[in-house]
C-alpha positions in Angstrom: 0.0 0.0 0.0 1.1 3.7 -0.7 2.0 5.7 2.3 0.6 9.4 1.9 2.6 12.3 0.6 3.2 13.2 4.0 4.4 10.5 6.0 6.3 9.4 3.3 8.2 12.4 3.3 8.2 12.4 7.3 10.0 9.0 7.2 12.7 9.4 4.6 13.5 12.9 5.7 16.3 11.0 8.3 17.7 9.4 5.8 17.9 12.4 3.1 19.7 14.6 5.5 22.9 12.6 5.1 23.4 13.7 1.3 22.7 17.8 3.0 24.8 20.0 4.6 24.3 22.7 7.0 27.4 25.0 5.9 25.5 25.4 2.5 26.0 28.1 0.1 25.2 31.6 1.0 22.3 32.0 -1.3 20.7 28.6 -0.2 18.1 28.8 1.8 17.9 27.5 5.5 16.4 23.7 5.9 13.8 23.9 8.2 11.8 21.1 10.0 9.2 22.9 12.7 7.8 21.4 16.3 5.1 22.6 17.5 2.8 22.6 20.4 0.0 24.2 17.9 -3.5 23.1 17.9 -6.9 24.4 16.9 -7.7 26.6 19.5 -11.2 26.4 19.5 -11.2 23.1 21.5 -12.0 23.7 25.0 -8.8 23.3 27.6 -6.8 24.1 30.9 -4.7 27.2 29.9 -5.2 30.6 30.9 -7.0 31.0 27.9 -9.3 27.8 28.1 -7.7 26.0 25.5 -5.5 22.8 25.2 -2.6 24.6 24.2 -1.4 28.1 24.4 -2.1 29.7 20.7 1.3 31.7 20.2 2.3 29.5 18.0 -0.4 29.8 15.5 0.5 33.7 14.9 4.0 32.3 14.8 3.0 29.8 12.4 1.3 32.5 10.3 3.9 34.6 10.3 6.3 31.5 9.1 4.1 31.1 6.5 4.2 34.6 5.2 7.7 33.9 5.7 8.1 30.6 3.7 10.0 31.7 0.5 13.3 32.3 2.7 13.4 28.5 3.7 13.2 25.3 2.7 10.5 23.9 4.6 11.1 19.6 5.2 8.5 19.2 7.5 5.7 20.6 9.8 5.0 18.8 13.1 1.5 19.9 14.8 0.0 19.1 18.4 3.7 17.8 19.8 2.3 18.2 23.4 1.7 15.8 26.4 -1.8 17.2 27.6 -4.1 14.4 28.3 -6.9 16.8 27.1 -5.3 15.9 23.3 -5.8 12.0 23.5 -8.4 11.7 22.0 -9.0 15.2 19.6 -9.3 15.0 15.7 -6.4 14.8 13.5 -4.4 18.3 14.6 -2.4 17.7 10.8 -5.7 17.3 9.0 -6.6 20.9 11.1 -3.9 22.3 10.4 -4.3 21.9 6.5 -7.5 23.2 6.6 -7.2 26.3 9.3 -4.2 27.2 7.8 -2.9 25.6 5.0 -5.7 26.0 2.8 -5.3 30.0 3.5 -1.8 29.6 2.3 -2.7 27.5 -0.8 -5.4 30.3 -1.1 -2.9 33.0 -1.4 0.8 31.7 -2.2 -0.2 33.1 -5.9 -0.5 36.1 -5.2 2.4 36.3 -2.9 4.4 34.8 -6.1 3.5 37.4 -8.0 4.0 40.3 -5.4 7.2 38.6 -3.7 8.4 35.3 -5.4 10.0 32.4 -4.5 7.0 30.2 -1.9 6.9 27.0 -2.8 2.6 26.0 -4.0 2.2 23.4 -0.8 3.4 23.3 2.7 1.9 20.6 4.4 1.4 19.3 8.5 1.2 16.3 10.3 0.0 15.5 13.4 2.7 14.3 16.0 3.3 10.9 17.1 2.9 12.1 21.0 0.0 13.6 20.7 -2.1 10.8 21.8 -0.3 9.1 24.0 1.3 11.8 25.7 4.5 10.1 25.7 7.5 11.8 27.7 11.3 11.0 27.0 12.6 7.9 28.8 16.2 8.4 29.8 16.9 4.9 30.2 15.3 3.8 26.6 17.6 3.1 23.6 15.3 4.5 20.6 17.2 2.4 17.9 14.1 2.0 16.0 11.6 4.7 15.0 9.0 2.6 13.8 6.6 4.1 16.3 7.4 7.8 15.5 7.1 9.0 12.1 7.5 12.3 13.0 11.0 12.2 14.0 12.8 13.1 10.9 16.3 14.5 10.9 16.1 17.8 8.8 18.8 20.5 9.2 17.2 23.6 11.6 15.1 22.0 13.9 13.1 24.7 15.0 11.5 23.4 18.7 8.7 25.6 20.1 7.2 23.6 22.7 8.5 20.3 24.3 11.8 18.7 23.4 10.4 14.8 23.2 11.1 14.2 19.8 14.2 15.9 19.4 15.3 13.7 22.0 14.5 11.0 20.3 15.8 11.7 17.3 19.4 12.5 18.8 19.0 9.5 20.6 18.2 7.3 18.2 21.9 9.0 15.8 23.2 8.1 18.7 22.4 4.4 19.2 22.4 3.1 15.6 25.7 5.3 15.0 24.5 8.1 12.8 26.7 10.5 14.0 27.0 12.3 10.9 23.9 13.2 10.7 24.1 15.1 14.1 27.1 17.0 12.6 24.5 18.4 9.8 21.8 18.9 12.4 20.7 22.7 14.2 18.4 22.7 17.1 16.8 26.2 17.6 15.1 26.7 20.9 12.5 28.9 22.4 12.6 29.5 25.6 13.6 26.1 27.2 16.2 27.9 29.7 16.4 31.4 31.2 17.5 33.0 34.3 16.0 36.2 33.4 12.6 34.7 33.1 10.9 32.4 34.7 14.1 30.5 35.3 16.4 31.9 37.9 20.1 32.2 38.1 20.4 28.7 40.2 17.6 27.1 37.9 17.2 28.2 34.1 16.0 25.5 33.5 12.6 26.1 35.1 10.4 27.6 32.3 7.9 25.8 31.0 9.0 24.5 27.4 11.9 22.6 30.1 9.3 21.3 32.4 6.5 19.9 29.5 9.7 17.1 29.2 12.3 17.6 31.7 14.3 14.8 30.8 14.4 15.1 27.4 15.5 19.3 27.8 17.9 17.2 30.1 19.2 14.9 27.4 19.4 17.3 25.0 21.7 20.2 27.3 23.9 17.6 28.2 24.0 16.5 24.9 25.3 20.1 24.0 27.1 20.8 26.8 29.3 17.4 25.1 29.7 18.3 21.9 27.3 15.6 20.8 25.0 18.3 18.8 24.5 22.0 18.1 21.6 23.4 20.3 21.0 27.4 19.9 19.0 28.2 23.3 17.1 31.7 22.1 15.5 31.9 25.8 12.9 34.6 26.3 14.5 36.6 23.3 10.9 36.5 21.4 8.9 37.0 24.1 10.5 40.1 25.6 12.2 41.1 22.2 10.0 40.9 19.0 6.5 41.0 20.9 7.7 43.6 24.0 9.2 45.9 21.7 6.5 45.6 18.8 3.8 47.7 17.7 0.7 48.0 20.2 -3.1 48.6 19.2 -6.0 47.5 17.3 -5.5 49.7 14.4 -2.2 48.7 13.4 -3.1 44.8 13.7 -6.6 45.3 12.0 -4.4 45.9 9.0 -3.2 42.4 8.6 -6.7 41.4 8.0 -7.0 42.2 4.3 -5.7 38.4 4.1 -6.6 34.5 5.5 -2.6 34.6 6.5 -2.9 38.1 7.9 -6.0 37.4 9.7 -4.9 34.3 11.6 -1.6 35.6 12.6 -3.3 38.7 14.0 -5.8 36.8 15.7 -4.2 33.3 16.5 -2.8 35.4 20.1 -3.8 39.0 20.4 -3.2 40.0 24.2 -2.1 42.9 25.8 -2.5 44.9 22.2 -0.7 42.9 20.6 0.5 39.7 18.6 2.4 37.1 20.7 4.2 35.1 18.4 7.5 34.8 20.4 8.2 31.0 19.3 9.2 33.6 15.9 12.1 34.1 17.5 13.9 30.5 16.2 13.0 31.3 12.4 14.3 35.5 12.7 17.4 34.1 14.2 17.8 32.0 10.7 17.5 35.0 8.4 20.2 37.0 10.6 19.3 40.7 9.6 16.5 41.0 11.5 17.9 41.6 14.9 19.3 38.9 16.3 21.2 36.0 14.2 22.4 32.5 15.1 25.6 33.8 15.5 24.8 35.9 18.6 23.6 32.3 20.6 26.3 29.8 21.5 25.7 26.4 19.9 26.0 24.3 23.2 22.6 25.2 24.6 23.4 27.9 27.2 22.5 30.8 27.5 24.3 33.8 29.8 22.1 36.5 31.3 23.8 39.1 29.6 23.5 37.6 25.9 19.8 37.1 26.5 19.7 40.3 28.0 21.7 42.0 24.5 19.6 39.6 22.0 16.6 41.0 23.4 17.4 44.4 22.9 18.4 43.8 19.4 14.6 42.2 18.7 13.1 44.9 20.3 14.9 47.3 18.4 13.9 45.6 15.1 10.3 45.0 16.1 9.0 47.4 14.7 10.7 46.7 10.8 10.1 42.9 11.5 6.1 43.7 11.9 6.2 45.9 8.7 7.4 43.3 7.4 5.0 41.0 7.6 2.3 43.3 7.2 4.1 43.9 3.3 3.1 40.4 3.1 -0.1 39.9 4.8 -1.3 43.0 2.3 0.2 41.4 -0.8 -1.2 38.2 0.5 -4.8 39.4 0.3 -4.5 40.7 -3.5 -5.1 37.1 -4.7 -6.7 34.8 -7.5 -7.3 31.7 -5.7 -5.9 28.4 -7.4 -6.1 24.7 -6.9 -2.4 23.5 -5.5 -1.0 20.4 -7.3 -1.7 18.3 -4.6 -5.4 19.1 -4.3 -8.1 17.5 -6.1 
């Protein structure tokens, strides 16, 4: 039997990341595989906002999307979260294609013709935690991944909520030798350590993206602290960089509504008069001129007080171009003729 486009792709994405390599070209654009905590947030939860998960990272997503022709996306993983609440919800991929990749197919024409260079299809799938709620087992060998399809080994590994598959994808380079693929391998994170908040000096490590999984943020510091992988902690530098310092009020975010994309990144987490997508962060880091870059985080998963404290001031001090930015897109988003993708019917 056929395996669908997407879990195909999901399952030979390990193995296709050994002919890639992470110092690429200049002009080539960054290889991005995404987990994420997102879910449709109109099923009912335990949050401060009443819903299953926190929905930051669909404005983040939304904003990736506008986004997408500066990467190379590999793979979108949805719903990677351990609330027992998740069990037993609909497919989070199949919601995800419809909440918000249809609005991309919808309008990736007429960013093409405004912009250039998005590919006609990004696609989601669903994680393989979701429903069990599975945590990272320190003492567990994950030599075989027939259980989780959603552990691919891309290049960036952009992590915006808990660190369970991650750590068991490095785990399972580990035990069946694949050490060159960890060479070729990125992990961005937001916000899984920071003594300037929520964390402390004597425990950064107690935020909440740490605590979903604590052993597998465990695995995955010592694993950098070793040498054993690259892993780029970003801290708080979204939350209290891009979103802190961005533009405030309903006027300015009303604009983005001229499009589907604009719309749900403008609504997907407006508090406070504004648009929390912090978990952005991981992707504005990639690009490099937008504030911070990659190169102002160390690769071995710490992160100083003082460098979170500079990083944020450089995303705050961007904000405001890194919003105009997107609402250039959002706008050119919503001048569109909407056409059938290849992969629809």
């Amino acid at each position: 039997m056929k395996l669908p486009h997407s879990i195909t792709t999901l399952c030979t994405a390990f193995f296709l990341a050994v002919s890639l390599h992470a110092a690429a070209a200049a002009d080539a654009k960054p290889k991005v595989w995404i987990y994420t905590d997102m879910s449709d947030g109109t099923l009912k939860g335990s949050t401060h906002m009443g819903t299953v998960n926190d929905p930051d990272d669909i404005s983040a997503m939304a904003g990736y999307l506008l986004m997408a022709n500066e990467f190379e996306t590999l793979g979108i993983v949805v719903a990677s979260t351990h609330r027992k609440e998740h069990r037993d919800t609909p497919d989070q991929g199949a919601w995800a294609n419809r909440f918000i990749g249809d609005a991309y197919r919808a309008e990736v024409a007429a960013l093409n013709r405004s912009i250039g260079g998005y590919p006609l299809d990004i696609r989601f799938t669903q994680s393989c935690i979701k429903a069990s709620g599975e945590r990272y087992d320190a003492a567990k060998t994950y030599a075989d991944l027939a259980r989780y399809p959603t552990v691919g080994a891309p290049i960036n590994v952009l992590c915006w909520g808990s660190l369970t598959e991650p750590a068991i994808l490095v785990n399972h380079c580990r035990a069946t030798k694949r050490l060159d693929v960890l060479k070729k391998l990125r992990f961005i994170a937001h916000w899984t350590d920071s003594a300037l908040h929520q964390g402390s000096p004597e425990h950064p490590e107690h935020v909440a993206n740490c605590r979903e999984d604590a052993a597998a943020c465990a695995y995955m510091k010592m694993c950098a602290r070793d040498g054993v992988i690259r892993y780029y902690e970003s801290g708080a530098i979204g939350q209290h960089g891009i979103v802190s310092g961005g533009p405030k009020g309903a006027e300015y975010f009303n604009q983005f509504k001229s499009s589907r994309l604009g719309k749900i990144f403008a609504e997907g987490k407006f508090v406070q008069k504004g648009v929390d997508h912090s978990d952005s962060a991981t992707y504005w880091v990639l690009l490099g001129n937008w504030g911070a870059g990659l190169g102002d985080i160390a690769g071995d998963g710490t992160n100083p007080p003082a460098v979170e404290r500079t990083n944020e001031k450089k995303f705050r001090e961007s904000s405001k171009r890194i919003h105009d930015e997107l609402l250039r897109r959002a706008k050119a988003a919503g001048d569109r003729v909407e056409i059938k993708s290849p992969t629809q019917p």
